[in-house]
N, C-alpha and C positions, 0 to 999 in steps of 0.2 A: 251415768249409767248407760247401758251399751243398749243402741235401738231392735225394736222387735225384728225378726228376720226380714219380715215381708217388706218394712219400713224401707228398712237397709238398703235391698236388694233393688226399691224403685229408688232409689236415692242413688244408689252405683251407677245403674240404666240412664239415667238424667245425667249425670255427671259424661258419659262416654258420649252421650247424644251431643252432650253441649262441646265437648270437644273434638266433636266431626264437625261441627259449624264454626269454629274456632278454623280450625284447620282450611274447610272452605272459604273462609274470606279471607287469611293470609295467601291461599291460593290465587285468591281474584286479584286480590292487591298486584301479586306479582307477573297476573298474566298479560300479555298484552294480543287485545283483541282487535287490533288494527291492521295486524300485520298476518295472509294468510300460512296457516299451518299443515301440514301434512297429519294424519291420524298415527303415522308411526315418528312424528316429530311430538306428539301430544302426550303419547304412550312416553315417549322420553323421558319429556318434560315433569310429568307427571310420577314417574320412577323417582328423577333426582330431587322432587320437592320429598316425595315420603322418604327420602333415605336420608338425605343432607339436613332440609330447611324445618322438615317436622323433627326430627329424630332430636339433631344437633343444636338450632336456633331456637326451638318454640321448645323445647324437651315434651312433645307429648309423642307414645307409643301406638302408630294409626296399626289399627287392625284392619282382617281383609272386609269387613262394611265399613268401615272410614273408605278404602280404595277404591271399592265400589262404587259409595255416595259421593266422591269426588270424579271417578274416571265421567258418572253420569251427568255432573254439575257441568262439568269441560266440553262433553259431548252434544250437550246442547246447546253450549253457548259457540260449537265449530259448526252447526248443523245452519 
């Protein structure tokens, strides 16, 4: 039988949260933080993972707070 709306709706919210943190550690996996970046090499970098490796590899659909909660993840770990 089908859940109450309110149920539903934290259950949807949970699920996209979990797949911004999904998203962010396949980000880390692939970043390499040895080597210094440019902020518009980051912006790049950061384009081709949401368009290619989230989109295509991982099949999840990052909305602009996935881009956000990643551009932030990135920008502190260049800072």
């Amino acid at each position: 039988y089908p859940l109450p709306y309110g149920r539903q709706r934290g259950q949807e919210r949970r699920r996209l949260r979990l797949e911004d943190w999904f998203l962010a550690v396949h980000l880390l996996l692939s970043w390499d933080d040895q080597k210094s970046i440019s902020a518009e090499e980051m912006e790049k970098y950061l384009t081709r993972f949401l368009k290619d490796d989230a989109k295509t590899k991982l099949r999840v659909t990052p909305r602009l707070t996935t881009e956000i909660f990643l551009r932030g993840i990135l920008r502190t770990l260049w800072d």
